[in-house]
Residue frames relative to the residue before (quaternion, step in Angstrom):
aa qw qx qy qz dx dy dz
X 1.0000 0.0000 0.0000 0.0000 0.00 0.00 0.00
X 0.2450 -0.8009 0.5114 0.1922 3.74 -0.62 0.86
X 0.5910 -0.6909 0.4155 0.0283 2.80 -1.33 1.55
X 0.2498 -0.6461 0.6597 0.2914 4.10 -1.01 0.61
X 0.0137 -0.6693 0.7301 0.1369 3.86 -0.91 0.82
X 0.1407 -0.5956 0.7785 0.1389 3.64 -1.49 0.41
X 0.1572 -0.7957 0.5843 -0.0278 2.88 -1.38 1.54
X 0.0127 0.8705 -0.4891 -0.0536 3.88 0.53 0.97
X 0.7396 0.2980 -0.3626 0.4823 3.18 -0.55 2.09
X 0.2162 0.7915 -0.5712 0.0248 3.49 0.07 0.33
X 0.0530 -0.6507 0.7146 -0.2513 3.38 -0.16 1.97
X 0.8446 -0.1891 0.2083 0.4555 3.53 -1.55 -0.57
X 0.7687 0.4714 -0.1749 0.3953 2.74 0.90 -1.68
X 0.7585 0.2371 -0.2208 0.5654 3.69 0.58 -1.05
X 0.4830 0.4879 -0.6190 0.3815 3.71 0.33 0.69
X 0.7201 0.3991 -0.3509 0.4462 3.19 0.61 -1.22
X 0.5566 0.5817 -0.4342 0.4041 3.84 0.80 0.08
X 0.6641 0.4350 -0.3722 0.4809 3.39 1.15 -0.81
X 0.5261 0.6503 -0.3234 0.4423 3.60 1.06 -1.00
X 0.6768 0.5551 -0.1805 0.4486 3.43 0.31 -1.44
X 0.6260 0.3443 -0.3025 0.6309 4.18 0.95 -0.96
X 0.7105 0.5237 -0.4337 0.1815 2.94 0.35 -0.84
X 0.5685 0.6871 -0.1512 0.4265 3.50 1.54 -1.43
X 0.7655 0.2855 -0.0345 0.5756 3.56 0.95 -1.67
X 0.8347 0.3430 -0.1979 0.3827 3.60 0.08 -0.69
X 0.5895 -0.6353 0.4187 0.2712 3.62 -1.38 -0.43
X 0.3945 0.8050 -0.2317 0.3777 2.46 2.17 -0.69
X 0.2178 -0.7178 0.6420 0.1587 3.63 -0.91 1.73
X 0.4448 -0.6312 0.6318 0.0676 3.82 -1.33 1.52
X 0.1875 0.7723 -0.6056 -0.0395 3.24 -1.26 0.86
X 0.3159 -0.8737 0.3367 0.1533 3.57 0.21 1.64
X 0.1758 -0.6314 0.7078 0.2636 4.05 -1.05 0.48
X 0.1152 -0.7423 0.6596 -0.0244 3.28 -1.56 0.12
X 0.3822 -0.7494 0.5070 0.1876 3.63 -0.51 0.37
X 0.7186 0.2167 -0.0827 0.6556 3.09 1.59 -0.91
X 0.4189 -0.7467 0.4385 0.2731 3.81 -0.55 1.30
X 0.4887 0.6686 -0.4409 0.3462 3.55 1.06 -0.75
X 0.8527 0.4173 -0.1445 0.2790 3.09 0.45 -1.25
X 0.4173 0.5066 -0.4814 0.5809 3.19 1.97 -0.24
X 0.6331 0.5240 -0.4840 0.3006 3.32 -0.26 -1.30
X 0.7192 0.4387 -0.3194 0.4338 3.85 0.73 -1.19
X 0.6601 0.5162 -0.3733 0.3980 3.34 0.73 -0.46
X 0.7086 0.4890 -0.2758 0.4274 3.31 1.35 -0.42
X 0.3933 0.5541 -0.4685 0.5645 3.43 1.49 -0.15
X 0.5093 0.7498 -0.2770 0.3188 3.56 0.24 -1.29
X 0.0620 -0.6678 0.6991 0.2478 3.57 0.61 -1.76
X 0.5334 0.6495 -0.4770 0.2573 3.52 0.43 0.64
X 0.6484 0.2748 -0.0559 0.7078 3.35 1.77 -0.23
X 0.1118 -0.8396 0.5088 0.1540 3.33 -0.64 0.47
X 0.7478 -0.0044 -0.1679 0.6423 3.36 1.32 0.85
X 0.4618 -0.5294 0.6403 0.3107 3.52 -1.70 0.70
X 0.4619 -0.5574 0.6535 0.2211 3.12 -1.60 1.54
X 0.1646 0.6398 -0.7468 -0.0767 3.19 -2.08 0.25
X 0.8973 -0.1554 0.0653 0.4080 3.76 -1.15 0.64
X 0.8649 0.2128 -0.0742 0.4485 3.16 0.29 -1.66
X 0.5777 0.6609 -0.3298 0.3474 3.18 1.52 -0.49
X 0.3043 0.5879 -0.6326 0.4021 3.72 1.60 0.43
X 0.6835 0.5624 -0.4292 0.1799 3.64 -0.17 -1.89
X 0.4953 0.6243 -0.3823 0.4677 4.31 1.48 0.14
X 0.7011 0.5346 -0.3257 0.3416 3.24 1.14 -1.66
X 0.1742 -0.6711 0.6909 0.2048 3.43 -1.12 0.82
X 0.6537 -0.0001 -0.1659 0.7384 4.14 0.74 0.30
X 0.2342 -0.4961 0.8287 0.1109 2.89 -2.25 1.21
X 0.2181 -0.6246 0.7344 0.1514 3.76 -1.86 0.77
X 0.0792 0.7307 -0.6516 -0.1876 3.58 -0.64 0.52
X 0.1297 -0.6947 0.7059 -0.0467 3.10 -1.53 1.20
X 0.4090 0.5411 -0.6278 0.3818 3.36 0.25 1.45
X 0.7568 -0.2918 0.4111 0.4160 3.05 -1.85 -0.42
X 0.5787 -0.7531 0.1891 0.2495 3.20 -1.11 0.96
X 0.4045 0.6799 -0.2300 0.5668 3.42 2.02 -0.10
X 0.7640 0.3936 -0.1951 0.4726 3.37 0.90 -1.14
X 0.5672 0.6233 -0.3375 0.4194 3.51 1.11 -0.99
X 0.6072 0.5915 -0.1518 0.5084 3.32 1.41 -1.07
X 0.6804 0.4698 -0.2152 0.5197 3.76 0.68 -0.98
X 0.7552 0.4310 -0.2458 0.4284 3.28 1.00 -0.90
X 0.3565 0.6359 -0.4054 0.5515 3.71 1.44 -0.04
X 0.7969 0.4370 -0.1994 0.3665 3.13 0.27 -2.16
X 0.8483 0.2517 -0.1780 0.4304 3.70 0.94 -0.70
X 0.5463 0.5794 -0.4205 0.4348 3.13 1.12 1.01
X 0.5402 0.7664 -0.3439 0.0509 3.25 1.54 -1.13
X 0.4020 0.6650 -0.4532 0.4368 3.95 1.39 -0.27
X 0.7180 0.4945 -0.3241 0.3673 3.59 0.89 -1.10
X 0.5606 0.7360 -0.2030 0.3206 3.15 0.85 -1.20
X 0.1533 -0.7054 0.6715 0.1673 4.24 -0.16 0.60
X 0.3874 -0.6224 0.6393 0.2319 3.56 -1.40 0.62
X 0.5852 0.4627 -0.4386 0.5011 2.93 -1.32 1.15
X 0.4349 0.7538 -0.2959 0.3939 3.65 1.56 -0.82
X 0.2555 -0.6329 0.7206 0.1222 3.93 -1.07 1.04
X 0.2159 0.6738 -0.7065 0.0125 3.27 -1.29 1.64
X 0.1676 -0.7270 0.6658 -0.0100 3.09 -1.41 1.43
X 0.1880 -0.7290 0.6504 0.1015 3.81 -1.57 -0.38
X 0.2839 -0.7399 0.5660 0.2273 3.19 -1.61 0.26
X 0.3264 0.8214 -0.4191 0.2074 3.33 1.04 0.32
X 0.4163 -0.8033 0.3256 0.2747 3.70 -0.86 0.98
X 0.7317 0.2045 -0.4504 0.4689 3.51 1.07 0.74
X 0.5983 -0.7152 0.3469 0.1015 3.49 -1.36 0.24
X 0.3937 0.7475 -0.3134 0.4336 3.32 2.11 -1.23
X 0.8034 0.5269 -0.0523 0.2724 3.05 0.08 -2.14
X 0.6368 0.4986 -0.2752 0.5196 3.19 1.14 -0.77
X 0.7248 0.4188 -0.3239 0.4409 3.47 0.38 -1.30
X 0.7665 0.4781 -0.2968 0.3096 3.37 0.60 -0.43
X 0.4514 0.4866 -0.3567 0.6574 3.41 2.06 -0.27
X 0.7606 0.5426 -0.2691 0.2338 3.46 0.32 -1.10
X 0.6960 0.6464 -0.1729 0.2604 3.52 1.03 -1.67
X 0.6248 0.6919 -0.1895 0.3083 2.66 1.54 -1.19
X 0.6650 0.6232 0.0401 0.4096 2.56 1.41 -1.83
X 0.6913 0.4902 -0.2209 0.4826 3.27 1.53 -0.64
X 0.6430 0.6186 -0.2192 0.3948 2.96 1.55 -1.35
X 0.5432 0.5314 -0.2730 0.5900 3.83 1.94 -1.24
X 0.8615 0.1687 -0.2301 0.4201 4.16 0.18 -0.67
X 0.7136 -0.4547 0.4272 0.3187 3.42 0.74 0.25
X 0.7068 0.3835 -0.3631 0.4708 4.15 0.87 0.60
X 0.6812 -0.5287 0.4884 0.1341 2.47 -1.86 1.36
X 0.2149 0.7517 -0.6218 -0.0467 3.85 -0.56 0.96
X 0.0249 -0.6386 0.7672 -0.0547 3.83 -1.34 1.07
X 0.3773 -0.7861 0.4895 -0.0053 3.46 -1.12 1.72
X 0.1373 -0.8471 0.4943 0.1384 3.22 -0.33 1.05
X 0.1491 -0.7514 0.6303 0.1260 3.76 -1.30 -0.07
X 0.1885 -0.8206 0.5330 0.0832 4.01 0.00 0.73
X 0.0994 -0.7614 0.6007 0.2226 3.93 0.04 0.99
X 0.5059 0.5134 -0.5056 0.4743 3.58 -0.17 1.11
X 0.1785 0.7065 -0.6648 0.1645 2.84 -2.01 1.28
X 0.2918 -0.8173 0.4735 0.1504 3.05 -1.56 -0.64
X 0.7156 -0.5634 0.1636 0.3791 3.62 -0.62 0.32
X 0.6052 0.2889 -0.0348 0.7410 3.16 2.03 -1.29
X 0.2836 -0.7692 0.5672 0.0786 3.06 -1.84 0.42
X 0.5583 0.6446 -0.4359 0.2878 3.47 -0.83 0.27
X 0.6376 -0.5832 0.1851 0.4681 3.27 -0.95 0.46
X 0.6910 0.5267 -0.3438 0.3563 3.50 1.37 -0.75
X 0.5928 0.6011 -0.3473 0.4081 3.19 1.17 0.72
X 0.5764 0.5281 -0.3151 0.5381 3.47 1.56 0.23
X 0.2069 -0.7380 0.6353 -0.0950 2.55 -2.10 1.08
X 0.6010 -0.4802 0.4871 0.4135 3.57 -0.91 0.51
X 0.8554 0.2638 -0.2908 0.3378 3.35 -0.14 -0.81
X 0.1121 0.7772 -0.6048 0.1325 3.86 1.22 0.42
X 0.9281 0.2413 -0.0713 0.2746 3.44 0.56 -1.17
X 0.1405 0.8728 -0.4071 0.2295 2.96 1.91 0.80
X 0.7858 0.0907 -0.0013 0.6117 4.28 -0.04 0.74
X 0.5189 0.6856 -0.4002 0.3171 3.43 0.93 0.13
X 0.5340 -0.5771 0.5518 0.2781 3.60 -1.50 0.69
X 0.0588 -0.7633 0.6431 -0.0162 3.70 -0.80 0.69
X 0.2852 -0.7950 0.5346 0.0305 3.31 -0.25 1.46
X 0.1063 -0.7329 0.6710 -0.0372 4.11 -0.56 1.44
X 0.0059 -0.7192 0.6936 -0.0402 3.52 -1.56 1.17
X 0.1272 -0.7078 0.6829 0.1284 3.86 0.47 1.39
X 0.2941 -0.7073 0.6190 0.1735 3.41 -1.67 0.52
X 0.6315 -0.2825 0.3905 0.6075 3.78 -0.94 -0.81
X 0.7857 0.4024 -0.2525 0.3962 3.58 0.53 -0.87
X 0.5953 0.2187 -0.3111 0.7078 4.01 1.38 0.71
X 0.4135 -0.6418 0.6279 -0.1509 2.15 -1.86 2.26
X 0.8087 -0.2560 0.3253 0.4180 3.34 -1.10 1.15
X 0.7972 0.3123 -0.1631 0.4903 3.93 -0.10 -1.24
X 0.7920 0.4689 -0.2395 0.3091 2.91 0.37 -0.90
X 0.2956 0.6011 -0.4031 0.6235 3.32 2.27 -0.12
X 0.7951 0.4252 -0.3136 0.2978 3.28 -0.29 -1.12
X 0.5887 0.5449 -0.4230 0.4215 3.33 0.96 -0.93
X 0.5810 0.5684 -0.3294 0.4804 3.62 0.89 -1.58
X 0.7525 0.3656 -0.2817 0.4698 3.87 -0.23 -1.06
X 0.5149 0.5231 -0.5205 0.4363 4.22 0.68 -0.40
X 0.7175 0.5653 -0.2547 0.3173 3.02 0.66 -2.14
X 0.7703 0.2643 -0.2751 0.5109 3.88 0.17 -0.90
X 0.3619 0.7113 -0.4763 0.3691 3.56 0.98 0.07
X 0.6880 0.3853 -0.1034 0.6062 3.54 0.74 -1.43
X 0.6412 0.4781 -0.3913 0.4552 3.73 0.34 0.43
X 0.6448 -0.5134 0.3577 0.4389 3.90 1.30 0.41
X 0.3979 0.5324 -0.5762 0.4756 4.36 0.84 0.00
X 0.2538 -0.6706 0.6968 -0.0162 3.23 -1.49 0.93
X 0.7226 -0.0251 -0.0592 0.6883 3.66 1.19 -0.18
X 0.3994 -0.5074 0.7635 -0.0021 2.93 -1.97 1.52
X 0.1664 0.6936 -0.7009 0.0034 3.47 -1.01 0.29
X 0.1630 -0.6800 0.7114 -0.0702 3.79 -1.11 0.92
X 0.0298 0.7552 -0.5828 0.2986 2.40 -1.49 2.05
X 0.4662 -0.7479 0.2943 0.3698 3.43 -0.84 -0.03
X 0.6833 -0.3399 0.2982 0.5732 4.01 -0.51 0.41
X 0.7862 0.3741 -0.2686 0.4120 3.51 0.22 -1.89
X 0.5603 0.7237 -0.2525 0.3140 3.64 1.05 -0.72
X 0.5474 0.6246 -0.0372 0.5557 3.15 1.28 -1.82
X 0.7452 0.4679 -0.2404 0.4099 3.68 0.18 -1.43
X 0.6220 0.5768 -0.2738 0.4534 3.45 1.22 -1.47
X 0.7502 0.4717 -0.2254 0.4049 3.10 0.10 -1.90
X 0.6004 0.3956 -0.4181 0.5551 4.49 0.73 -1.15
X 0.5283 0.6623 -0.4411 0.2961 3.57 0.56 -0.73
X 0.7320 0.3409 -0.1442 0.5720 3.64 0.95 -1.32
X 0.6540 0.5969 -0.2404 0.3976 3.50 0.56 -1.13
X 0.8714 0.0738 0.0412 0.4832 3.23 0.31 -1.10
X 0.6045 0.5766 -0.2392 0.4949 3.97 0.89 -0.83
X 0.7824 0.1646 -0.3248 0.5052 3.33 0.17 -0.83
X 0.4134 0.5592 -0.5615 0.4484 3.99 0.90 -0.63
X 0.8634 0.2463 -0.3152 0.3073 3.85 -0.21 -0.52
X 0.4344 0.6231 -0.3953 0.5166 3.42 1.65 0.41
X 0.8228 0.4317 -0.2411 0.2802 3.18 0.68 -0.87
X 0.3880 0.6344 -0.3416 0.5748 3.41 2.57 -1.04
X 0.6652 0.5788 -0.3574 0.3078 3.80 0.44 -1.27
X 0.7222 0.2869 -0.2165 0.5910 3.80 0.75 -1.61
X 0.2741 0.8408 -0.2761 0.3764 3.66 0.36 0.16
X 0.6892 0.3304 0.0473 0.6431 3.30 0.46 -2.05
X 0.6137 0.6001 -0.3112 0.4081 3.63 0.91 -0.70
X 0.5907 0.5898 -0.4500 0.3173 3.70 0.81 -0.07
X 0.6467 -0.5353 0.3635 0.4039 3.35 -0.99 0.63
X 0.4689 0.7115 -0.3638 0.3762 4.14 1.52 -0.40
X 0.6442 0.6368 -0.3457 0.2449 2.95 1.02 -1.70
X 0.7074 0.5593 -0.3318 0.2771 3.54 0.81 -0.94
X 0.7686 0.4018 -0.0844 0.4907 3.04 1.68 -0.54
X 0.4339 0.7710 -0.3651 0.2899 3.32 1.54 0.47
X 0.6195 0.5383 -0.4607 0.3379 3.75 0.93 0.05
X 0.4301 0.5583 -0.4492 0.5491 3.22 -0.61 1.05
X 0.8303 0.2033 0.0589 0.5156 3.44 0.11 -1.81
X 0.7975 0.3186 -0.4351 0.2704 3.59 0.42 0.72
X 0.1982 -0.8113 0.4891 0.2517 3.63 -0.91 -0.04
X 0.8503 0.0552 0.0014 0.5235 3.20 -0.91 -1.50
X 0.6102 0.5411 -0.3486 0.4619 3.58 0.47 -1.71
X 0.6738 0.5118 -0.4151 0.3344 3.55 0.42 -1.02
X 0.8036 0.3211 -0.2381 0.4409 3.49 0.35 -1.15
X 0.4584 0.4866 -0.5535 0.4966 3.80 1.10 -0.19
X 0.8073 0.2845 -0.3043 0.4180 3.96 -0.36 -0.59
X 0.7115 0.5319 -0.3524 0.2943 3.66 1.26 0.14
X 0.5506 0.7579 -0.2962 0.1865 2.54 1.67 -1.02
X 0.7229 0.4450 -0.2341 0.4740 3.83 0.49 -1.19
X 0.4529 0.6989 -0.3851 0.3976 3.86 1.01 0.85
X 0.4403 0.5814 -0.2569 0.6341 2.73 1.92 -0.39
X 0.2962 0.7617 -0.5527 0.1631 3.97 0.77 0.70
X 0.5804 -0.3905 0.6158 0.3625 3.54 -1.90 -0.63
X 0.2785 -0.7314 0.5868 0.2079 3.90 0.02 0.43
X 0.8812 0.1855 -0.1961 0.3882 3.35 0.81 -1.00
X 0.2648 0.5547 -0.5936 0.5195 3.56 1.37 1.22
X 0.6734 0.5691 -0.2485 0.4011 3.31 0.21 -1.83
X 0.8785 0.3187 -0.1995 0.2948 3.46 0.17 -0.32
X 0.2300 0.7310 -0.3907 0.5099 3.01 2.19 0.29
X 0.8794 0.3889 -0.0949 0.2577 2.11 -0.34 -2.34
X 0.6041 0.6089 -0.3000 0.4175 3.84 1.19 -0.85
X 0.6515 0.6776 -0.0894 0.3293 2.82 0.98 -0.97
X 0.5040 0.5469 -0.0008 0.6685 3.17 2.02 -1.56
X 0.8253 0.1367 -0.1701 0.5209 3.68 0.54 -0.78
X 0.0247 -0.8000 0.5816 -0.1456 3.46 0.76 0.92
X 0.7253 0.4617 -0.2879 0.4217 3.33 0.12 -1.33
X 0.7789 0.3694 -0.1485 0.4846 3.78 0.50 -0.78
X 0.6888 0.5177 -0.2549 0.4388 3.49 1.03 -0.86
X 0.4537 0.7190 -0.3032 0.4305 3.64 1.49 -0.75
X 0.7263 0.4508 -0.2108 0.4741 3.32 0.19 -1.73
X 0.8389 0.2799 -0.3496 0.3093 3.47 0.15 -0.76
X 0.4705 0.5627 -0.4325 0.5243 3.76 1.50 0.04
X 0.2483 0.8377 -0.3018 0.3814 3.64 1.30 -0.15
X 0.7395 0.4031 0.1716 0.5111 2.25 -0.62 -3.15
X 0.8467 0.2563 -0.3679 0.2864 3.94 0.20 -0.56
X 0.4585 0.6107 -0.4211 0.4894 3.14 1.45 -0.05
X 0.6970 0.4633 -0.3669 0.4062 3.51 0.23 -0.73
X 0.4271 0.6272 -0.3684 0.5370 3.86 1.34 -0.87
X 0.7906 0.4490 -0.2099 0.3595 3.45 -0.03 -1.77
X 0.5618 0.6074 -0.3643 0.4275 3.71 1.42 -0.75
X 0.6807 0.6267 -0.1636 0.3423 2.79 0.82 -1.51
X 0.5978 0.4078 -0.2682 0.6359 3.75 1.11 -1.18
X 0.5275 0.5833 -0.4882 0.3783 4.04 0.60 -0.45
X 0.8211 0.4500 -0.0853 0.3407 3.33 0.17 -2.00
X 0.6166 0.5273 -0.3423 0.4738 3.53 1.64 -0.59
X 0.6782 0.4974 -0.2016 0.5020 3.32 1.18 -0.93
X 0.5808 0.5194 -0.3123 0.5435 3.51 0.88 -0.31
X 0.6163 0.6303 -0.1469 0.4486 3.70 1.04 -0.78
X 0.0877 -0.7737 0.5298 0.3363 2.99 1.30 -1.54
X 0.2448 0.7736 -0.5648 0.1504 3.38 0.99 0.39
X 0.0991 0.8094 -0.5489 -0.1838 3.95 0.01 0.13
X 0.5628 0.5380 -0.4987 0.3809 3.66 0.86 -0.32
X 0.4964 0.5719 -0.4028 0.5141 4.28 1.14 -0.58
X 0.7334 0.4715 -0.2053 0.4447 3.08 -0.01 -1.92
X 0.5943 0.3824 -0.3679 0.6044 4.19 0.64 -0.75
X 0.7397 0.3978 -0.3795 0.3881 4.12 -0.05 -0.15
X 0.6691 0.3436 -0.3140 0.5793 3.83 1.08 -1.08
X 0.5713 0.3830 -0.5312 0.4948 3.97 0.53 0.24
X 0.7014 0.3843 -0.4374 0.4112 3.97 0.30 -0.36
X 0.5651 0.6416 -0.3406 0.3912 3.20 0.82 -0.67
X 0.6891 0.2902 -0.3100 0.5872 3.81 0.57 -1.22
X 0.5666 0.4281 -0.5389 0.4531 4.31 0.47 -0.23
X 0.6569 0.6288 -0.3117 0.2756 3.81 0.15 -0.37
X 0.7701 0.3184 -0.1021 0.5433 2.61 1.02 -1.71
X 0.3928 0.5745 -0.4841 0.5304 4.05 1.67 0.52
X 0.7310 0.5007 -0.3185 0.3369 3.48 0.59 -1.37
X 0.8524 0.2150 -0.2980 0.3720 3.35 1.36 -1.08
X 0.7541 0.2457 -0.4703 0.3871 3.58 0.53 0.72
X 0.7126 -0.5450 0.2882 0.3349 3.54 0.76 1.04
């Protein structure tokens, strides 16, 4: 039976979500936007098959929110009249805490089903004219069922992005999730960010290559995503800017020292421990 997804946002991420159903599934898209231009383009497109407005949730048998993680939340909170119980709400947002706790509540008072999503996929730029169906082609899709998604209703959630090109589902818990993007992905863009800040930077064409752009590359952020979302995962995101500082001391003082027999062990050490978990 084909499904009504509402997709609120079509940036990178939730274009390429509308783009993506569209391509693989049966599933009829109806897109929100903040800006109409961009629905309207998405609807030339064939990536949406209609601009969302208010009432036009009470169709959606799943809502994707693909805003910011404050907003994704507000928009739940100020829609909920629209909403039909009984309604799949999910999200692509990169933490998890926050939601469930804006979210659960909310589901548990009208009667919807919320399971949190995370998409390990992206890109360098953003907007909608940067998405693509195949964003998630082999990608990791990150599932958080809550109190308020049953067994099935997981499943339904984990079929659905299944057909959309993820190659792994993993399921996890909110506090779990937060930690793990925390290292993975949060502090990687903390660290690309101070980085670029050295007095070199001005003077680095010429003298850089690969290494350069592998540790630059995710500097190229949203300041105001990035600073949500940090901000939200304080509690988890702290510790490991911590732990790498204390790492980074550590190469400081050995090398200052001239220790080379240290400095030859904490360089084998971080190759090892790359080789053995990849």
């Amino acid at each position: 039976m084909s499904k009504t997804v509402a997709i609120i946002g079509l940036g990178l991420i939730g274009g390429s979500f509308a783009k993506a159903f569209k391509r693989n599934t049966d599933c009829r898209v109806i897109g929100f936007n903040r800006t109409r231009a961009t629905a309207e383009q998405a609807l030339r497109d064939g990536a949406i098959d209609q601009i969302g407005e208010p009432e036009d949730l009470r169709e959606a048998d799943v809502i994707l929110l693909s805003l910011y993680p404050k907003a994704s939340a507000d928009f739940v909170e100020n829609h909920l009249e629209y909403i039909r119980p009984g309604c799949i709400i999910t999200d692509d947002c990169g933490i998890k805490s926050y939601l469930v706790d804006r979210l659960v509540p909310l589901c548990k008072q009208c009667g919807f089903y919320y399971v949190g999503g995370h998409p390990m996929a992206g890109r360098e730029v953003s907007g909608y004219r940067a998405s693509t169906p195949d964003l998630y082609k082999g990608a990791s899709m990150l599932l958080v069922p809550t109190e308020t998604s049953p067994r099935d209703v997981l499943e339904e959630v984990k079929q659905l992005f299944q057909q959309l090109g993820f190659s792994q589902i993993v399921v996890t818990t909110p506090e779990h999730h937060d930690r793990m993007i925390a290292y993975t992905s949060q502090l990687c863009h903390i660290i690309s960010s101070a980085y670029v800040k050295s007095r070199a930077e001005t003077e680095h064409k010429g003298y850089s290559g690969g290494s350069y752009r592998d540790l630059t590359r995710v500097a190229y952020l949203n300041e105001t995503m990035w600073t949500e979302l940090f901000l939200e995962n304080a509690p988890a995101l702290v510790p490991e800017i911590d732990e790498v500082i204390q790492h980074l001391q550590e190469y400081r003082d050995t090398i200052a020292a001239g220790d080379d027999q240290t400095l030859f062990r904490l360089l084998k050490e971080g190759r090892e421990r790359k080789e053995r978990f990849g």
